[in-house]
C-alpha positions as CSV (number, residue, x, y, z in Angstrom):
1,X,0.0,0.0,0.0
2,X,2.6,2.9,1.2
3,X,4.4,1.7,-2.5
4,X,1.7,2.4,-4.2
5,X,1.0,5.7,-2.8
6,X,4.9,6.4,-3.6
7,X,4.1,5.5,-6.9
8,X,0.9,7.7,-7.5
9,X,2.7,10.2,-6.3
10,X,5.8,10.4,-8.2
11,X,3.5,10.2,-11.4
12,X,1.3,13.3,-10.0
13,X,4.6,15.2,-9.5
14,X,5.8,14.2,-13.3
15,X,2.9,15.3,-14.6
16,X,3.5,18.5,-13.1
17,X,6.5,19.0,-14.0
18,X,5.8,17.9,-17.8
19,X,3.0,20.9,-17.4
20,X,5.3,24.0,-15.9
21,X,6.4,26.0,-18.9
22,X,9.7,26.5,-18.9
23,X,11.5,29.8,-18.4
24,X,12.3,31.5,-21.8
25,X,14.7,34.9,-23.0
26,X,13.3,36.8,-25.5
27,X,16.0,39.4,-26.5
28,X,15.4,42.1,-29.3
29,X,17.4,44.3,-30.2
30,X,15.8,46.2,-33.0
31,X,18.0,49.1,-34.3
32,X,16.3,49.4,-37.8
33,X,15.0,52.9,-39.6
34,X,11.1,53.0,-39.5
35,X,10.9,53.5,-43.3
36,X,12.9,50.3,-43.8
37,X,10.5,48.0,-45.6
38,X,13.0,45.1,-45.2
39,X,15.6,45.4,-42.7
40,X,18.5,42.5,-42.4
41,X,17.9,40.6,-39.5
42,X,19.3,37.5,-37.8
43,X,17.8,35.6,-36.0
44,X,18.9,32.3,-33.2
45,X,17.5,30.3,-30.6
46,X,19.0,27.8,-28.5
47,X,16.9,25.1,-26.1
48,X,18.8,23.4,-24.0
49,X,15.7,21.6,-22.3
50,X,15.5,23.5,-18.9
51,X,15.6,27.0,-20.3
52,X,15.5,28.9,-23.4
53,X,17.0,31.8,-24.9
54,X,15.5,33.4,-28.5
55,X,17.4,36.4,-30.1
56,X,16.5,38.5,-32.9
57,X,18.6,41.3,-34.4
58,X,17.5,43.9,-37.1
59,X,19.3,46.9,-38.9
60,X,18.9,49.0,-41.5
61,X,22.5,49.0,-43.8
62,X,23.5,52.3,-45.6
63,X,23.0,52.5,-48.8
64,X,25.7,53.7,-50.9
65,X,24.1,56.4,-53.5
C-alpha cells in the first residue's frame, strides 16, 4: 500500500512537471530605420531543455548612392 502511494505520487509530480512552462529569454534588439521595408535581421534560438533563450537582431544598412 505505502508503494503504491509512492508511486501515485511520483507520477502526479511528473505530470507536473511535464505541465510548468519553462523559463524563456526573449531578446530584441531592433535598431532598424522606420521606413525600412525590409531590414536584415538575424535571428537564433538555443533550447537546452531547462531554459530557453530566442534572439533577434535587425538593422537597416546604408545604402551607398
Amino acid at each position: 500500500m505505502i508503494r503504491r502511494r509512492i508511486a501515485v505520487g511520483a507520477i502526479a509530480l511528473a505530470l507536473i512537471g511535464v505541465g510548468v512552462r519553462q523559463p524563456t529569454a526573449d531578446l530584441r534588439i531592433v535598431t532598424h530605420d522606420v521606413g525600412d521595408l525590409q531590414p536584415h535581421r538575424v535571428q537564433a534560438a538555443i533550447d537546452l531543455g531547462v531554459v530557453a533563450v530566442r534572439l533577434l537582431v535587425t538593422w537597416t544598412a546604408r545604402q551607398v548612392r
